[in-house]
N, C-alpha and C positions, 0 to 999 in steps of 0.2 A: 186221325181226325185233323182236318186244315184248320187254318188259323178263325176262318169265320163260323166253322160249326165249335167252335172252341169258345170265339166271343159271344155268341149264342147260350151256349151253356152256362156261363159266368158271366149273367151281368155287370157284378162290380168290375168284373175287368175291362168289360165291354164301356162302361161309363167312364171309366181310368181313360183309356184308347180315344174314347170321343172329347173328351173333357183334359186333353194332356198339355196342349200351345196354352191353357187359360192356366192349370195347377204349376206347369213349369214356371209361367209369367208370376202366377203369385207366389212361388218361395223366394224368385231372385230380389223381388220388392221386399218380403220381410227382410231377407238375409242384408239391402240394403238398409234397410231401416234400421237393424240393428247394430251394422255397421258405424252408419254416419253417429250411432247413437255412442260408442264408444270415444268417438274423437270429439264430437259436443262435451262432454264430461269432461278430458284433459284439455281441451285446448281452454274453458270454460274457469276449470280450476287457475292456471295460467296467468290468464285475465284477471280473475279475484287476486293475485299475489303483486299483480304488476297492471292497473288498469289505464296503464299508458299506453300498452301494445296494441294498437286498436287495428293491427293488420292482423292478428290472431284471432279479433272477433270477427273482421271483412274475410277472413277466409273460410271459415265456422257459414259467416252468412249464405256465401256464396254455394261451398257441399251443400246445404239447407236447401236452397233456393234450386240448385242440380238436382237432388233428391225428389223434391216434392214433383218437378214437372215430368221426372220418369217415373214414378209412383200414376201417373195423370194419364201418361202416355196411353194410345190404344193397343191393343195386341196387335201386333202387324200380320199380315197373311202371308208374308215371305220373309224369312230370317236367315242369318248368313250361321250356320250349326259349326261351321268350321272348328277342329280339336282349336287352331293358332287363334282365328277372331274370337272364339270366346275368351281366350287366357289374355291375350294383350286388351282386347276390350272391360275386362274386369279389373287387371292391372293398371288400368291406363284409370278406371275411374277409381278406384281407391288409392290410389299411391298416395294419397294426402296421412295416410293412415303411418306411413315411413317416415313420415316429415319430426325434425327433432324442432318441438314445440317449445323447449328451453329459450331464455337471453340467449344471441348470439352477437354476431359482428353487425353492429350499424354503419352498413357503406354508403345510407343515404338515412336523410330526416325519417323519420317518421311521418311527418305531415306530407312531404313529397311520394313517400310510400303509399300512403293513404288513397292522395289522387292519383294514383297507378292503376292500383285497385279498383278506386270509383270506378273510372275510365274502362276499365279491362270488364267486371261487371254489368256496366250500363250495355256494354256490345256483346255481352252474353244473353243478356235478358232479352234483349232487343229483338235477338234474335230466336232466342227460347218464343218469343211470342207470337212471331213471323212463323214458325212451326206448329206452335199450337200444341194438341195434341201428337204431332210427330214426331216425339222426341224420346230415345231411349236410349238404352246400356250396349243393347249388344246390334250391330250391325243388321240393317233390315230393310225395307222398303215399306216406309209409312204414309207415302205420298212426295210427290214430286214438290218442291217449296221453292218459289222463284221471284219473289218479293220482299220487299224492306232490304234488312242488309246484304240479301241473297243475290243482290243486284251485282253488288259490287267485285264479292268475292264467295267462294264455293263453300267455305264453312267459316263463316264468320263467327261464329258459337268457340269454334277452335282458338282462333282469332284471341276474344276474350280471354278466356284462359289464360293461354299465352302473357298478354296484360298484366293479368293479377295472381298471374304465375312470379312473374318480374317485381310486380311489387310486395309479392310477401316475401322473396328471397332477400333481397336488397339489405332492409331493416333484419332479417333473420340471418344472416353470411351463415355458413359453417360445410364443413366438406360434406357433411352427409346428406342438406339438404342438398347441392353441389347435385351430387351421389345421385339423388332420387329424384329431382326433375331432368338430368341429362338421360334418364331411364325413360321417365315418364313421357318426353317430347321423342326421343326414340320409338318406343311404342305408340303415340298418337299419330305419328307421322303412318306408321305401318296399318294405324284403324285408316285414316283417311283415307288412304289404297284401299284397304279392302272395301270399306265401305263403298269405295266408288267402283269398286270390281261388279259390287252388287246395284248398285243404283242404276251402273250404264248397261241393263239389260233393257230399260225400260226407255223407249224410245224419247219420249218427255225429257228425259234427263241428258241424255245423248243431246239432245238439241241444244238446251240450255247449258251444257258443259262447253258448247262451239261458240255462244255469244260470251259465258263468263271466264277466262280463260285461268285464273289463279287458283289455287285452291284455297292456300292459308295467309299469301305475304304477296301481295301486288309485287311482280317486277321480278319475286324469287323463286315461289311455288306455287 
């Protein structure tokens, strides 16, 4: 029997087979929901013992504010399945999960931390909204995006990050978080590649990668 007198026979598998880019899309959103749900609690607790740390709630807000617009995102019609983009893509968005959310070394204010974050945030969102619905987890082709901050530079979403990667570390020092953002920009660097492995199949993007020429840091990459 071939595989289509097969899905014939068993519709539930046959509706599993049709219905699989939508079910796989909705476990990665629970499994994030549950995720970010676990670090809301500790970093949450945190905050109630010490309601000075207000880089532990700006980073809290920020996974939030990640969370909700790939929760939002549309199911793309091309996805990069690769065994490596999925593991550093998933890696690369949960590492907050490794972060030691403890007092640590204050190498700067805390109010100077704060506007890091603002700053790093404000050009994440900026650019979460320039995307709109084309924003997700794992590496994909959700539409070609070439306006607001997209002008400037190729992922300016990354960009952010970066920012308010900087200002949560600063007020937090300790090796390990050290440890887990030299991992974490390690692997984003490796999403941005693939990502654009898969983007520059698409003519539209090819063009727009000729006029923007950076990807993350004007002058560097």
């Amino acid at each position: 029997m071939n595989i289509d007198a097969a899905l014939r026979a068993n519709p539930v598998a046959a509706w599993l087979q049709a219905h699989a880019d939508v079910l796989v899309e909705a476990a990665i959103r629970i499994v994030t929901v549950a995720t970010l749900g676990l670090f809301l609690y500790g970093s949450l607790v945190q905050f109630w013992r010490d309601p000075s740390r207000v880089t532990v709630l700006l980073m809290v807000l920020s996974e939030v504010v990640t969370i909700v617009f790939s929760l939002l995102s549309r199911v793309p019609g091309k996805r990069d399945w690769n065994v490596l983009s999925v593991m550093v893509s998933s890696v690369a968005t949960f590492y907050f999960l490794a972060f030691d959310i403890k007092p640590g070394i204050h190498l700067i204010p805390e109010w100077v931390a704060v506007c890091l974050q603002v700053i790093g945030m404000s050009v994440q969102i900026s650019a979460k909204l320039s995307l709109r619905r084309s924003f997700g987890i794992l590496p994909a082709n959700r539409g070609v995006v070439v306006h607001g901050p997209y002008k400037l530079i190729r992922h300016p979403m990354y960009f952010g990050y970066l920012i308010k990667d900087i200002g949560f570390l600063l007020p937090n020092f300790g090796l390990q978080n050290v440890i887990v953002l030299a991992v974490h920009w390690t692997l984003q660097v490796t999403r941005i590649v693939r990502e654009e492995r898969l983007l520059s199949e698409d003519d539209t993007y090819r063009e727009y990668a000729k006029r923007v020429r950076y990807r993350l840091i004007a002058g560097i990459f």
